[in-house]
C-alpha positions as CSV (number, residue, x, y, z in Angstrom):
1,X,82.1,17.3,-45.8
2,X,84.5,15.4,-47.9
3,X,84.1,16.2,-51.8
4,X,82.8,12.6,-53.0
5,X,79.7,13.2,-50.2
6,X,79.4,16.8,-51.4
7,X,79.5,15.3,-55.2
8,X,76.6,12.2,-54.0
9,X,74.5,14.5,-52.0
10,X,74.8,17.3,-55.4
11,X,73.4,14.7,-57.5
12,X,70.8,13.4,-55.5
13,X,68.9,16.8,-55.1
14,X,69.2,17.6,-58.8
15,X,67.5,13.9,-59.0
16,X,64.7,14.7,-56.4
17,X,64.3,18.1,-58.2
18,X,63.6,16.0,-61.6
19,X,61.1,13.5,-59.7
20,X,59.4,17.0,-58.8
21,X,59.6,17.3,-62.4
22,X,61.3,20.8,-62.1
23,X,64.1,21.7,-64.7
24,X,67.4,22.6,-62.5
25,X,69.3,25.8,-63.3
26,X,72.7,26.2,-62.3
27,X,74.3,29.8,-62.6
28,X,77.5,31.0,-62.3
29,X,78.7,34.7,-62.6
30,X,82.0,35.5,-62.8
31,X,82.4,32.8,-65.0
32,X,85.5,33.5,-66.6
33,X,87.4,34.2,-63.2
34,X,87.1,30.1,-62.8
35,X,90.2,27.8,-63.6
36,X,89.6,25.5,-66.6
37,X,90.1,22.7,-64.2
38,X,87.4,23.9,-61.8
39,X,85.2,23.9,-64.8
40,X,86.6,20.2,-66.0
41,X,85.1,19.3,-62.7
42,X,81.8,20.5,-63.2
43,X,81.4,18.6,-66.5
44,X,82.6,15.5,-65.1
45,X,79.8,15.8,-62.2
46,X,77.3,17.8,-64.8
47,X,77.4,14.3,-66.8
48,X,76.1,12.1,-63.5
49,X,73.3,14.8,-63.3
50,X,69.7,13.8,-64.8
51,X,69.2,15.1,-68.3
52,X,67.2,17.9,-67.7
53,X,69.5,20.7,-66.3
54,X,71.1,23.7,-67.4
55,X,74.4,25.4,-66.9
56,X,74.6,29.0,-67.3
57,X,77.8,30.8,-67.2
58,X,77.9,34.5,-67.3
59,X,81.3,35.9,-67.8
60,X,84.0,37.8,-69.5
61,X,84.9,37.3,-73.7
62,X,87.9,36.0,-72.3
63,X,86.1,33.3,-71.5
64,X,85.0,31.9,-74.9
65,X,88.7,32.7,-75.5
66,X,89.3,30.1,-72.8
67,X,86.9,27.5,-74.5
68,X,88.1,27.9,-78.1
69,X,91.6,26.6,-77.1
70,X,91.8,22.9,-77.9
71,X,92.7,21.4,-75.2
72,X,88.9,23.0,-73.9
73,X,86.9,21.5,-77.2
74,X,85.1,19.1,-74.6
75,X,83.6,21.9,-72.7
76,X,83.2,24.1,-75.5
77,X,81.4,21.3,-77.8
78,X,78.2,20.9,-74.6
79,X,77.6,24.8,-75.4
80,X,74.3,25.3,-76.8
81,X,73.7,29.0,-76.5
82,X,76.3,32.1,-76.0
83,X,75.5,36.0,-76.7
84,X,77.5,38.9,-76.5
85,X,76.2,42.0,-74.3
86,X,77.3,45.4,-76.2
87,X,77.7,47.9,-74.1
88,X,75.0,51.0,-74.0
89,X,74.4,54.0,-75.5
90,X,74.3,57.1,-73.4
91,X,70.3,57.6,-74.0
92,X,70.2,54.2,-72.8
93,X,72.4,54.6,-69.6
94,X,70.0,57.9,-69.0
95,X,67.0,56.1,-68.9
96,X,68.6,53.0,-66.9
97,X,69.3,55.6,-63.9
98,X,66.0,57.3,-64.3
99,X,64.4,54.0,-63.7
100,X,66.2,53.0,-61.1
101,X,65.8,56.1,-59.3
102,X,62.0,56.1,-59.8
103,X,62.2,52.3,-58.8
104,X,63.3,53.5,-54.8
105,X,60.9,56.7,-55.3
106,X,63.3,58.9,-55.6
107,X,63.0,62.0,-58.2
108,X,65.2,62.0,-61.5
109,X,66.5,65.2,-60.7
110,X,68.4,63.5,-58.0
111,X,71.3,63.9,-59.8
112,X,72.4,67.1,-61.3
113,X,72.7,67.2,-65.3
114,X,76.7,67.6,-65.5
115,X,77.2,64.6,-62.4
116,X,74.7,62.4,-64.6
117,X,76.8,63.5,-67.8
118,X,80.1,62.4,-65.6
119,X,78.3,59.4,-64.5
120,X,77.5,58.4,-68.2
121,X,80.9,59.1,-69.3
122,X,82.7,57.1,-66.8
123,X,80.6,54.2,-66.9
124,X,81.5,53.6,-70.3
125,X,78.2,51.9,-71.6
126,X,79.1,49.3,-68.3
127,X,75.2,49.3,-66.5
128,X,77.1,47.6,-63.2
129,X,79.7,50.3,-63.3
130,X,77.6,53.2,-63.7
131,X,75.2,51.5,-60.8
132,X,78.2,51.6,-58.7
133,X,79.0,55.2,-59.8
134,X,75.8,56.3,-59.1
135,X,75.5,54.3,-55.7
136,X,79.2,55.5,-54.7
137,X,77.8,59.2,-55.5
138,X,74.7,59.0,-53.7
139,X,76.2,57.9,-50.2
140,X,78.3,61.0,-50.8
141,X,75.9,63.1,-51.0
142,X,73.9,61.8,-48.3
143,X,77.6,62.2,-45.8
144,X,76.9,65.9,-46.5
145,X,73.5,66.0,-46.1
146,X,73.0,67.0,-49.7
147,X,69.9,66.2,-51.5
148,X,71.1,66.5,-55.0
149,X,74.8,64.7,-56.3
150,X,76.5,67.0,-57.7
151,X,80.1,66.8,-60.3
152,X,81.9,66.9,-57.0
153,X,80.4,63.8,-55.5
154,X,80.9,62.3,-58.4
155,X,84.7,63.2,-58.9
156,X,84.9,62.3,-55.1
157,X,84.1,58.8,-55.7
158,X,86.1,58.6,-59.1
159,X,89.5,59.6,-57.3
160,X,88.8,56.0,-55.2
161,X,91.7,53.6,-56.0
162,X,88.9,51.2,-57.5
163,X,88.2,53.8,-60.1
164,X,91.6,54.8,-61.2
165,X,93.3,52.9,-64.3
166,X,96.0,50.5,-62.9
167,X,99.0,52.6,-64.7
168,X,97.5,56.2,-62.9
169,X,98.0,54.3,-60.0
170,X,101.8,53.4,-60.4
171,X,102.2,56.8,-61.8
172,X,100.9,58.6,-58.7
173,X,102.8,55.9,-56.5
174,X,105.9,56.8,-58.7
175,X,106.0,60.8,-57.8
């Protein structure tokens, strides 16, 4: 479908979505991995949209870095609301992979105190990271039939390339 159909048939469902008297929320994650022009774009079509919608972007501080430049003052004016997500303490981090284990049933001495100490420490306050950890951990465990995750799943999934700093990598690559 050619862009200007895409664009006419965009705007006439965020139209029938108003006449339904509905409030229309657009979300993007990622945000800050989008070109400035991409988002240029959205404005231009966000302004034939009716009145009552939202655009949410959820992204990296580089973004807002992105929109204070000058030359981004017309995207960065239409901003209404932006927050800053600190990262979380290690209590915090416990608690979030307590919950989530009692959310699937599963006990919270699932994982071992020194891999949830590991876990903690790699994630870095970072709730997606330390999901991932803890996700990456478990399916280790479960290849070796092991009902607890250990420090050495852990470590297992932390020697993955995704895991390793970007100059370990060239180091290791190097020798």
């Amino acid at each position: 479908m050619p862009d200007k159909a895409l664009e006419k048939e965009l705007i006439a469902c965020a139209f029938n979505h108003i006449k339904d008297r509905k409030t229309l929320y657009i979300l993007i994650d990622e945000a800050h991995l989008l070109d400035m022009h991409v988002l240029r774009k959205l404005r231009l079509l966000f302004e034939r949209f009716p009145k009552k919608h939202n655009l949410v972007l959820f992204g990296q501080r580089d973004l807002l870095h992105y929109l204070s430049l000058n030359v981004n003052q017309d995207i960065k004016s239409r901003i209404t609301y932006s927050a800053n997500l600190k990262r979380q303490n290690d209590e915090d981090m416990e608690r979030y992979i307590i919950r989530e284990l009692e959310a699937v049933r599963m006990g919270a001495n699932t994982f071992n105190e020194s891999a949830t100490e590991l876990i903690i420490r790699s994630a870095q306050g970072n709730l997606r990271l330390c999901r991932n950890l803890c996700y990456g951990s478990l399916i280790d465990a479960a290849r070796e039939a092991q009902k607890i995750v250990t420090i050495a799943h852990v470590n297992s999934v932390l020697i993955q390339p995704h895991w390793r700093s970007h100059e370990e990598l060239i180091k290791q690559q190097v020798s």
